[in-house]
C-alpha positions as CSV (number, residue, x, y, z in Angstrom):
1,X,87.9,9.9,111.3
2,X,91.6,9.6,110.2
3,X,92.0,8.4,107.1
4,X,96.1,7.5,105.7
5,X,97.1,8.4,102.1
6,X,99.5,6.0,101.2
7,X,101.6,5.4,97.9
8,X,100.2,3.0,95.3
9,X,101.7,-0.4,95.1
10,X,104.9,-0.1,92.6
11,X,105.9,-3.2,90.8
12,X,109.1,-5.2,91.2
13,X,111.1,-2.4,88.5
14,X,110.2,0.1,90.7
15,X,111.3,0.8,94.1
16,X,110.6,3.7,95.4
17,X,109.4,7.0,94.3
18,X,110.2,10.8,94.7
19,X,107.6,13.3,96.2
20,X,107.1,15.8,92.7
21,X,104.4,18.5,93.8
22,X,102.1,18.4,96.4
23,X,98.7,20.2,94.7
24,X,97.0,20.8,98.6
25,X,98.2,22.1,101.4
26,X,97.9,21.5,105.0
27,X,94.2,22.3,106.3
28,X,92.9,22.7,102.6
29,X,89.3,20.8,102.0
30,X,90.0,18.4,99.1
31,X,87.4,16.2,97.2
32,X,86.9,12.1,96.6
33,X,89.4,11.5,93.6
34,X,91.1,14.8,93.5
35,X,94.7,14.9,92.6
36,X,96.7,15.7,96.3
37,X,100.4,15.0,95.2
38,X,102.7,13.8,92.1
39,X,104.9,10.9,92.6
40,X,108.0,10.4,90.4
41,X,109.2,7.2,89.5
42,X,112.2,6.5,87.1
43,X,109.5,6.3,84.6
44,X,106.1,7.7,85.0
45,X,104.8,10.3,87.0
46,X,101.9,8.9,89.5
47,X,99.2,10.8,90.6
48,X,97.6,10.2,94.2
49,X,93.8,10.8,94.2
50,X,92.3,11.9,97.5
51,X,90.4,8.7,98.9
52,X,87.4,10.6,100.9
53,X,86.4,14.0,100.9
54,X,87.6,16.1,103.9
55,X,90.8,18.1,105.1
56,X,94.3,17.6,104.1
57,X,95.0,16.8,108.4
58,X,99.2,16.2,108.0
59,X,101.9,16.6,105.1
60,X,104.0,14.1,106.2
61,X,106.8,13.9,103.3
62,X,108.3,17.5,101.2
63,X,108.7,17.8,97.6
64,X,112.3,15.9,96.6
65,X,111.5,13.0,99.7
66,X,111.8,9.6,99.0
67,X,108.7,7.1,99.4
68,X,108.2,3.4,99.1
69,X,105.1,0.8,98.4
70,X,102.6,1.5,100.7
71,X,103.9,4.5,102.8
72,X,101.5,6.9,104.4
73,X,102.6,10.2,102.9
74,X,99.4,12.0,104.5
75,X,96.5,11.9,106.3
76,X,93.1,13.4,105.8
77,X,90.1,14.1,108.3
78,X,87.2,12.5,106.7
79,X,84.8,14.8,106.6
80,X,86.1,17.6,108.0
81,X,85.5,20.9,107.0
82,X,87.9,23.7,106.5
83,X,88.1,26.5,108.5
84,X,88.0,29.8,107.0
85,X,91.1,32.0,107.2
86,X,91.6,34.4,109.8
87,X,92.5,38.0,108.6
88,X,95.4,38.9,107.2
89,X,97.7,40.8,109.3
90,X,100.0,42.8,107.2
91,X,103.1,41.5,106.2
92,X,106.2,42.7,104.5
93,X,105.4,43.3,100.7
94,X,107.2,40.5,98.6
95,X,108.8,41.8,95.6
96,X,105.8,42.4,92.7
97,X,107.7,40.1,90.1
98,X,108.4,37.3,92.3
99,X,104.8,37.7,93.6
100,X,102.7,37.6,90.2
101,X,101.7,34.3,89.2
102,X,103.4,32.4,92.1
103,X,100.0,30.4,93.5
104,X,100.9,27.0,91.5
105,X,104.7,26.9,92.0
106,X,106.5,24.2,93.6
107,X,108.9,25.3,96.4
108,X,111.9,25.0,94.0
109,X,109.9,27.3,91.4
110,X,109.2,29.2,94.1
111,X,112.5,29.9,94.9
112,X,114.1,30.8,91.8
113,X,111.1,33.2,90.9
114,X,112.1,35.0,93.9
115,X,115.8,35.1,93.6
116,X,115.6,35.6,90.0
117,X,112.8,38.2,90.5
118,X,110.9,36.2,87.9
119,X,106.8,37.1,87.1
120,X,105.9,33.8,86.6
121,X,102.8,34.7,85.4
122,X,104.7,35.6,82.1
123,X,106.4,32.2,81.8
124,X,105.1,30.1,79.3
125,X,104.8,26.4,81.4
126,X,105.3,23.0,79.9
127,X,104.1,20.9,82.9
128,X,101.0,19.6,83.7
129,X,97.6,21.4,82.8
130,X,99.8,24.5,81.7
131,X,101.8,24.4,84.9
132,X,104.8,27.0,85.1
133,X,108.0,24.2,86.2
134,X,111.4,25.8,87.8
135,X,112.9,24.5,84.6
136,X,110.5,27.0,82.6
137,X,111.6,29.6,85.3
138,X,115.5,29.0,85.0
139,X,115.1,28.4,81.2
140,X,112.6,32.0,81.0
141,X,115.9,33.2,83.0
142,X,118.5,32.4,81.0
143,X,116.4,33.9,77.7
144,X,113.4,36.0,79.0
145,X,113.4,39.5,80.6
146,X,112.6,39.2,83.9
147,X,110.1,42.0,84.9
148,X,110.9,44.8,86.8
149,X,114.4,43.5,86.9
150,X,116.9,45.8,88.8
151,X,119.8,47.1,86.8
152,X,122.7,44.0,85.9
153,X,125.9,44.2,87.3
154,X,128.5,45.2,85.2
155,X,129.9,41.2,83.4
156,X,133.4,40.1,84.9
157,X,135.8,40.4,82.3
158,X,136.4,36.1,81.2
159,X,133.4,35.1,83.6
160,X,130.7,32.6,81.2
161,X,127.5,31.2,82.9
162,X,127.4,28.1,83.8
163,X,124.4,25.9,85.8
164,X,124.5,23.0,87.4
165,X,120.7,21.1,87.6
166,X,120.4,17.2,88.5
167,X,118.9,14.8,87.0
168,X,115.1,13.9,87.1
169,X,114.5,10.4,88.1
170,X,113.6,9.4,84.4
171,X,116.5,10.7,83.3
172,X,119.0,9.1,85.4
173,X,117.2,6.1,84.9
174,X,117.1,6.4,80.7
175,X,120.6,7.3,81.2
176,X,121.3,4.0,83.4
177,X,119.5,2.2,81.1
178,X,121.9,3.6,77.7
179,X,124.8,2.4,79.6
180,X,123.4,-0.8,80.6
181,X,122.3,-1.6,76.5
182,X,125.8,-0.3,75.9
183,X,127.9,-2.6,78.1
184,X,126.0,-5.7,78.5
185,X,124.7,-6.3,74.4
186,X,127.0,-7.0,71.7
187,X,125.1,-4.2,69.7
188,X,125.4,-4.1,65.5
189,X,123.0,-1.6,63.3
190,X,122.4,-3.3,59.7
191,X,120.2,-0.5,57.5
192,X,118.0,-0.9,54.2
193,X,116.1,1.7,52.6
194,X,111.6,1.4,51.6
195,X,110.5,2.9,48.4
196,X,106.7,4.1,50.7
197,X,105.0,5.0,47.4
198,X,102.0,2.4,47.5
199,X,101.5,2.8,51.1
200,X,101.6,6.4,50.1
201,X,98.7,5.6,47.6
202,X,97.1,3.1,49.9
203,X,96.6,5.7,52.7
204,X,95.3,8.6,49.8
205,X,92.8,6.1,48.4
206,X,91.5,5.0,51.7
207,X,92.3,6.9,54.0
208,X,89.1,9.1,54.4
209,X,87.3,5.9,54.4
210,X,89.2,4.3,57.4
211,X,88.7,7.5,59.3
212,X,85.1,7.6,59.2
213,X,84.8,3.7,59.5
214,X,86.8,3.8,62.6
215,X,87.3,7.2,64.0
216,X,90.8,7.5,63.9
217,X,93.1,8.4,61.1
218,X,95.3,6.1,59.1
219,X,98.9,7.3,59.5
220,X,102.0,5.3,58.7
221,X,103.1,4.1,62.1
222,X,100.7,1.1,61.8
223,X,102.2,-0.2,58.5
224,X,105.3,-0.6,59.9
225,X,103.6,-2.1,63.4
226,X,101.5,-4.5,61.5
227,X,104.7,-5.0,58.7
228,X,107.4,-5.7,61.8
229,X,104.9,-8.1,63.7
230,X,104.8,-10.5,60.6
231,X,108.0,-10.0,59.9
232,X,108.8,-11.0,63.5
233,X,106.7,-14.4,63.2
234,X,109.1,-15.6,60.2
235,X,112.2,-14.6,62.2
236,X,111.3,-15.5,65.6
237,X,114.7,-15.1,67.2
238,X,114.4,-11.4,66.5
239,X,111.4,-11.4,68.8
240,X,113.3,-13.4,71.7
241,X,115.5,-12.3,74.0
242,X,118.7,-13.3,76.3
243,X,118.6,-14.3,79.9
244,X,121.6,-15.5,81.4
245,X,122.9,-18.2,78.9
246,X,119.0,-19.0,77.8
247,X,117.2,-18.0,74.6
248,X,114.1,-17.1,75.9
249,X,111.3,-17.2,72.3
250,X,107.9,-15.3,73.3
251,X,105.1,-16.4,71.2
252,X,103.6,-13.1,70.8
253,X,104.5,-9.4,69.7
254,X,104.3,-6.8,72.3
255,X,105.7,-4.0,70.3
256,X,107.2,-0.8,72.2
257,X,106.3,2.5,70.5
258,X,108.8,4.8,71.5
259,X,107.0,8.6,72.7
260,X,109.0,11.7,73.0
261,X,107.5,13.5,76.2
262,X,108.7,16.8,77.9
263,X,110.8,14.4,80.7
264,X,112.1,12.1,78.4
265,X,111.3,9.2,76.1
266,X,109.0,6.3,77.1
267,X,108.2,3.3,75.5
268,X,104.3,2.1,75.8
269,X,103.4,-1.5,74.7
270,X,101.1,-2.1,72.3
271,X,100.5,-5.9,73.6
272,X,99.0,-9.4,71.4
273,X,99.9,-6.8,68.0
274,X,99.3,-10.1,66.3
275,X,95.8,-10.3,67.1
276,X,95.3,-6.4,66.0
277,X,93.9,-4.7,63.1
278,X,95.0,-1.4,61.6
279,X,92.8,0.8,63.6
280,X,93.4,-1.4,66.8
281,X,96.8,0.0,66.1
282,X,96.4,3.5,65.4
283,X,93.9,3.7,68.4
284,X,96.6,1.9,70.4
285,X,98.9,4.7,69.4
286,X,97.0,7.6,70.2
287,X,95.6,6.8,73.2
288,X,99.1,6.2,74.6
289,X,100.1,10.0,72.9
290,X,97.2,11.5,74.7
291,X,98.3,9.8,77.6
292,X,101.8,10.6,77.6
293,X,101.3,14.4,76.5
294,X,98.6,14.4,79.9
295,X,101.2,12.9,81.9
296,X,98.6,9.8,82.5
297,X,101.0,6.9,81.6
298,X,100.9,3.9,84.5
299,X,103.4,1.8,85.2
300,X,101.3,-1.2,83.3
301,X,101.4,0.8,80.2
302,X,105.5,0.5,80.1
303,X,105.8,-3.3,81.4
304,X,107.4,-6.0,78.8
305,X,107.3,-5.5,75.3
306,X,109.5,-8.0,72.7
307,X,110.5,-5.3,70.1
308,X,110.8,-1.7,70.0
309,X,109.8,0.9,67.3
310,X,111.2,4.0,67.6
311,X,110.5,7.1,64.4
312,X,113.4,9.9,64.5
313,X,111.6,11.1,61.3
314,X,109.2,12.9,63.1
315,X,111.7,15.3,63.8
316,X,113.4,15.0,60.6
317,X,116.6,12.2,61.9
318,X,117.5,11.3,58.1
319,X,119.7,8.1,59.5
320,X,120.4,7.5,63.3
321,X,121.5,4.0,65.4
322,X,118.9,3.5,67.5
323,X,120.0,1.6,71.0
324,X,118.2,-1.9,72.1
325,X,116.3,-1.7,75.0
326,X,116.8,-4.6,77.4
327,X,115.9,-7.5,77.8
328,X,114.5,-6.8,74.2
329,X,117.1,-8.4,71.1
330,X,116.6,-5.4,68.6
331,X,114.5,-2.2,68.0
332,X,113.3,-0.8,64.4
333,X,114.0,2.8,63.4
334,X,112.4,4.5,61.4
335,X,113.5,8.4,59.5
336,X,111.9,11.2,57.9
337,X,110.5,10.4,54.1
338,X,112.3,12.3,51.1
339,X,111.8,12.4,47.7
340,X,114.9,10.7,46.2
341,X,115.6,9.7,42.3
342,X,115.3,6.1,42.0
343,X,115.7,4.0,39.0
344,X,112.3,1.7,38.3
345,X,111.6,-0.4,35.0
346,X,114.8,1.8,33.4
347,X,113.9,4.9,34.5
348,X,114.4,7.8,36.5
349,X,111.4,8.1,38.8
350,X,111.3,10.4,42.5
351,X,109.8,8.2,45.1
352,X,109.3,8.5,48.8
353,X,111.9,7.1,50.3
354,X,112.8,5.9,54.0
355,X,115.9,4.9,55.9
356,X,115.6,1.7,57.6
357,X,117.8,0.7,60.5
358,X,118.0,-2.1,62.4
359,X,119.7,-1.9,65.8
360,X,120.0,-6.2,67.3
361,X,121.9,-7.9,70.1
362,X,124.7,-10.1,67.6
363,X,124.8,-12.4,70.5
364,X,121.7,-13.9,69.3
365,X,121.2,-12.6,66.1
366,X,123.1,-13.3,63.3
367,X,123.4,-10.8,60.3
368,X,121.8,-13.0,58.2
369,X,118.4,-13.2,60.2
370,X,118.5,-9.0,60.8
371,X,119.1,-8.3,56.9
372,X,116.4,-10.6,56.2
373,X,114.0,-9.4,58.6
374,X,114.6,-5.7,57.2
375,X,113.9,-7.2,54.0
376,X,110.9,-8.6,54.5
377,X,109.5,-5.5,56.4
378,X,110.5,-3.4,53.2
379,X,109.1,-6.1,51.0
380,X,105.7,-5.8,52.6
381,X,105.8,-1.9,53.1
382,X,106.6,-1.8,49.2
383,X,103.7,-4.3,48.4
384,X,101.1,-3.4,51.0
385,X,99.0,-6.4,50.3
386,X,101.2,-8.6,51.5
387,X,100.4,-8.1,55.6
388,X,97.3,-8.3,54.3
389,X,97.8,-11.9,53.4
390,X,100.2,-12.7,55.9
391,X,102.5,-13.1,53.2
């Protein structure tokens, strides 16, 4: 029996998707579940599972095609066994370098291992499960030493390499979506510094206790989650956002936690962060790292949110301007913690200290509601006891 593989629904946001890898080929036995083919979106990247076991029957769209909602990319023979190969007749040796390691390339990997006469079994791969990408391949290129490479042609005087590569889908959609916070918000950055030295304390003191209580360590990003979503319930406009001359107010805090992956940045909601303690938080956080470092995000995961947080410091961005992301009114960066001199009680003290900055659309917000809202979140990070309390 004929069964059709078809491509999951997409949501509204979404419509269509690219064909990314196919991981079967035509007349390969596949299993219930098993991973057949990536699909690209402008944001995730969705696996299809194999709906019965059998053959892979028909391919019916490449890598680099374009699919909607519902189309039937494939088609399996339920139950179907495969046949076993018939012997090799011999064929024309392929170069040895291009050969080596070639089994899990895509045919635009494939390609530029053999005109770049690349053993891709000596690229280190970024993609998925360890997977050897043709960026790895033209990056291992541009860097690497090709094996058994044959002898370079002599340089042409003035010539310097250049490469042309388009866009992934993601990134022509976080590009379209730069442009998009750039023309359509009237954007204004307002900055404030934290002195993190009891929340410093707070996570020495009882830290090892909230990891074995809860299974999951205590790091900083949920003091500022749980610091932003009170601070966001005093100063509700900064949790609202604009739709066409409206105000629309949202009566929750579905907080965006901005993740750096290898195709770009995404922004996973941690939804009701009202409701949430400081391990819902953190677990919130890591599952969505795992997730994103497995390329397992779904489109659910990236739906909504009402403000966005978004931590340069991790790779050690001392002060930046981080950019709204629509329809949200303002997003929260934070930067990499130094030791600076500060002056407390009359003296000269070193303390951990943090850049604030508040990015907000000033067609909504006034600069009097974003300075106060950094204020509070600084006032509650410095006094940790005061989310505590609500207060």
């Amino acid at each position: 029996m004929s069964i059709e593989v078809k491509v999951p629904v997409l949501p509204e946001s979404v419509s269509d998707a690219t064909i990314a890898t196919w991981h079967k080929k035509a007349g390969e036995a596949v299993k219930r579940d098993e991973n057949l083919v990536d699909l690209e979106t402008d944001k995730v990247v969705l696996e299809v599972p194999a709906p019965v076991d059998g053959v892979l029957k028909e391919i019916k769209f490449q890598p680099g095609d374009t699919v909607t909602s519902q189309q039937v990319i494939a088609v399996i023979e339920e139950g179907a066994v495969a046949a076993a190969p018939a012997p090799a007749a011999a064929a024309p040796a392929a170069p040895a370098a291009a050969k080596a390691g070639t089994a899990d390339l895509s045919p635009a990997g494939l390609r530029v291992a053999t005109e770049q006469n690349i053993d891709a079994s000596k690229v280190a791969g970024t993609g998925r499960d360890g997977r050897v990408t043709k960026e790895d391949l033209v990056n291992y290129g541009k860097g690497g030493a090709p094996a058994a490479a044959a002898p370079a042609a002599a340089p042409t005087p003035g010539a310097r390499p250049e490469e042309r590569v388009p866009m992934t889908r993601m990134r022509a959609r976080i590009a379209e979506r730069l442009m998009q916070s750039k023309n359509s918000i009237a954007m204004l950055t307002s900055f404030n510094e934290v002195n993190l030295a009891e929340v410093v304390k707070m996570r020495k003191s009882l830290g090892e206790s909230f990891e074995k209580a809860n299974g999951v360590k205590l790091g900083f990003m949920s003091f500022f989650v749980k610091a932003a979503a009170e601070a966001l319930k005093r100063y509700p406009i900064v949790n609202a956002s604009v739709d066409g001359s409206d105000i629309i107010y949202h009566g929750y805090q579905d907080i965006s936690i901005a993740v750096s992956t290898d195709k770009g940045l995404v922004t996973p909601v941690l939804r009701d962060v009202q409701d949430m303690g400081f391990a819902d938080v953190e677990k919130g956080i890591l599952n969505y790292a795992k997730k994103a470092r497995d390329g397992k995000l779904g489109l659910d995961d990236l739906q909504g949110g009402t403000f966005t947080i978004t931590n340069g410091g991790t790779f050690g961005s001392l002060l930046s301007t981080p950019i709204v992301n629509p329809p949200q009114s303002a997003i929260l960066g934070m930067h990499t913690i130094k030791e600076r001199p500060i002056v407390e009680n009359g003296q000269v003290i070193a303390a951990p200290m943090m850049y604030l900055a508040l990015s907000y659309d000033h067609r909504i917000i006034d600069g009097k509601d974003a300075v106060l809202f950094l204020v509070d979140i600084k006032n509650q990070l410095e006094n940790p006891q005061r989310m505590l309390l609500g207060i």
